[in-house]
C-alpha positions as CSV (number, residue, x, y, z in Angstrom):
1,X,-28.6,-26.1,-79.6
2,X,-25.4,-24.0,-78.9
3,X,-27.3,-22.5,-76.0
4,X,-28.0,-25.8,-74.6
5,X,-24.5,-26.7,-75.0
6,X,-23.4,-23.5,-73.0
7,X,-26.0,-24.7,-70.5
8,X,-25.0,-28.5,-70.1
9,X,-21.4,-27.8,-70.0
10,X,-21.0,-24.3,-67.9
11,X,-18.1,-23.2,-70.3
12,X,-15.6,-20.1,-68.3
13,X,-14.9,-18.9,-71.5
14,X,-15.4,-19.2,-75.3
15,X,-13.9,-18.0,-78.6
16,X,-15.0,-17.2,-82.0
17,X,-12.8,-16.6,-85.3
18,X,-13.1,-13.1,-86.4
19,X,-15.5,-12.4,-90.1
20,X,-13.9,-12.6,-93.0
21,X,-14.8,-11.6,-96.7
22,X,-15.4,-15.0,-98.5
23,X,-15.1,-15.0,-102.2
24,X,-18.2,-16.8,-101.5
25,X,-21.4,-14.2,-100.5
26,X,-23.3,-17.4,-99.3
27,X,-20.3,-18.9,-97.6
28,X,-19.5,-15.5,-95.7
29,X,-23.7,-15.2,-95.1
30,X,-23.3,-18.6,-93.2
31,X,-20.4,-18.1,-91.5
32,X,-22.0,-14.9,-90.1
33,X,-25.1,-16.2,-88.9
34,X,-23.3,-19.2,-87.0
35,X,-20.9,-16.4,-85.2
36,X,-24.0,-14.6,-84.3
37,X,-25.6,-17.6,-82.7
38,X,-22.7,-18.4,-80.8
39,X,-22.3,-15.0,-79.4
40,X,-25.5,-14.6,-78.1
41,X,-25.8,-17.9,-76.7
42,X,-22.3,-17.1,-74.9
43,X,-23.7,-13.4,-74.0
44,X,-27.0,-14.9,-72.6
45,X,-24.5,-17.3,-70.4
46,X,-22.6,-14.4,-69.3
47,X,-19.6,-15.9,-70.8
48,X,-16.9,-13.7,-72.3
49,X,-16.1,-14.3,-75.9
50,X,-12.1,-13.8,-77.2
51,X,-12.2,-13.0,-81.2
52,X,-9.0,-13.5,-82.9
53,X,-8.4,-12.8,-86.7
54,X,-7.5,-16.5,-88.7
55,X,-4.1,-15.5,-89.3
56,X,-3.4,-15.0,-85.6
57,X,-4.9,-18.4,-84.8
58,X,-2.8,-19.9,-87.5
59,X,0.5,-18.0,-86.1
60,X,-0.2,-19.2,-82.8
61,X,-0.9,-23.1,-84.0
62,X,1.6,-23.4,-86.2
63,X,4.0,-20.3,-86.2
64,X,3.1,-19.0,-89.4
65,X,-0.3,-16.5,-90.2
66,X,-0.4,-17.9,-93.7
67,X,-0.5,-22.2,-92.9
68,X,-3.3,-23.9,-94.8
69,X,-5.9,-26.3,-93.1
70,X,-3.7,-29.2,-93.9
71,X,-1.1,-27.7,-91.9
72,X,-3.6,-26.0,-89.1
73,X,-4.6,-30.2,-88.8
74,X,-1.6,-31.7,-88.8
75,X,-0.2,-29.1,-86.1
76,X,-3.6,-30.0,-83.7
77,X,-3.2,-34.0,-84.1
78,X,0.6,-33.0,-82.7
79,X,-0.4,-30.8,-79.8
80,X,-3.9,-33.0,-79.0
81,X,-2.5,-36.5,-79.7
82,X,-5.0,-38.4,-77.5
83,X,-7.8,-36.7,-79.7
84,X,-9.9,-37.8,-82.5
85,X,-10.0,-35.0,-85.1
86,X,-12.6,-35.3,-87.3
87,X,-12.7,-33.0,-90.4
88,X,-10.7,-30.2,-90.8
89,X,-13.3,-27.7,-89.3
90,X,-13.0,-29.5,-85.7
91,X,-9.3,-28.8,-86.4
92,X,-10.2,-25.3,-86.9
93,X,-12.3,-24.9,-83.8
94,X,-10.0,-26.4,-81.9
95,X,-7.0,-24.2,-83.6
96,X,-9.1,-21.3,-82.3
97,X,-9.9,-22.8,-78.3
98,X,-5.9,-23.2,-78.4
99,X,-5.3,-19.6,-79.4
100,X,-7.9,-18.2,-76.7
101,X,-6.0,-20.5,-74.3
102,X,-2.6,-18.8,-75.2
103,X,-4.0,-15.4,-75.0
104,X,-5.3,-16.1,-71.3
105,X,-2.0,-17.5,-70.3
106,X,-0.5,-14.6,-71.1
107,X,-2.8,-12.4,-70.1
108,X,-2.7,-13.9,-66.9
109,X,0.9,-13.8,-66.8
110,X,1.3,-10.4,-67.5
111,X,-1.5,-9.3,-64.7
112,X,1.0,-11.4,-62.3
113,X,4.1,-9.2,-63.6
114,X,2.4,-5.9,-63.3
């Protein structure tokens, strides 16, 4: 499914959160195998994948590394205000896209400076 997705919509770029230990094995099991599937299906589209530790993509959504999903959400329905959120894991991913967009800018901008 993801690879069709990556196929359908011809994405420049993608981005994943970084693994992190779970206090739940199954939880962390899952997590892992959906990362896995996304990077491959982004590797087999020749995309490039940014990975960013969950406290960065919190820090750059809502200024602080340790903001909860309540306050990842609420920070998303401010900056995408046309969009329909649902849940807060589609906050999440979109928390994530946001962060990857940030890094690019400023990637970009630095390459300009150099």
């Amino acid at each position: 499914m993801v690879a069709a997705l990556v196929v359908d919509h011809a994405p420049d770029a993608a981005a994943v959160e970084e693994v992190f230990v779970n206090s739940n094995p199954q939880s962390t099991l899952k997590l892992g195998q959906a990362r896995g599937v996304v990077l491959a299906a982004a590797a087999r589209g020749g995309i490039d994948v940014g990975e960013y530790a969950a406290r960065l993509v919190k820090k750059s959504v809502v200024g602080v590394g340790g903001a909860d999903k309540r306050q990842v959400h609420a920070m998303i329905q401010h900056l995408l205000p046309g969009a329909k959120i649902v849940g807060a894991d589609a906050a999440d991913a979109l928390a994530v896209a946001i962060c990857h967009a940030h890094h690019l800018a400023n990637a970009g901008l630095r390459a300009r400076i150099s």
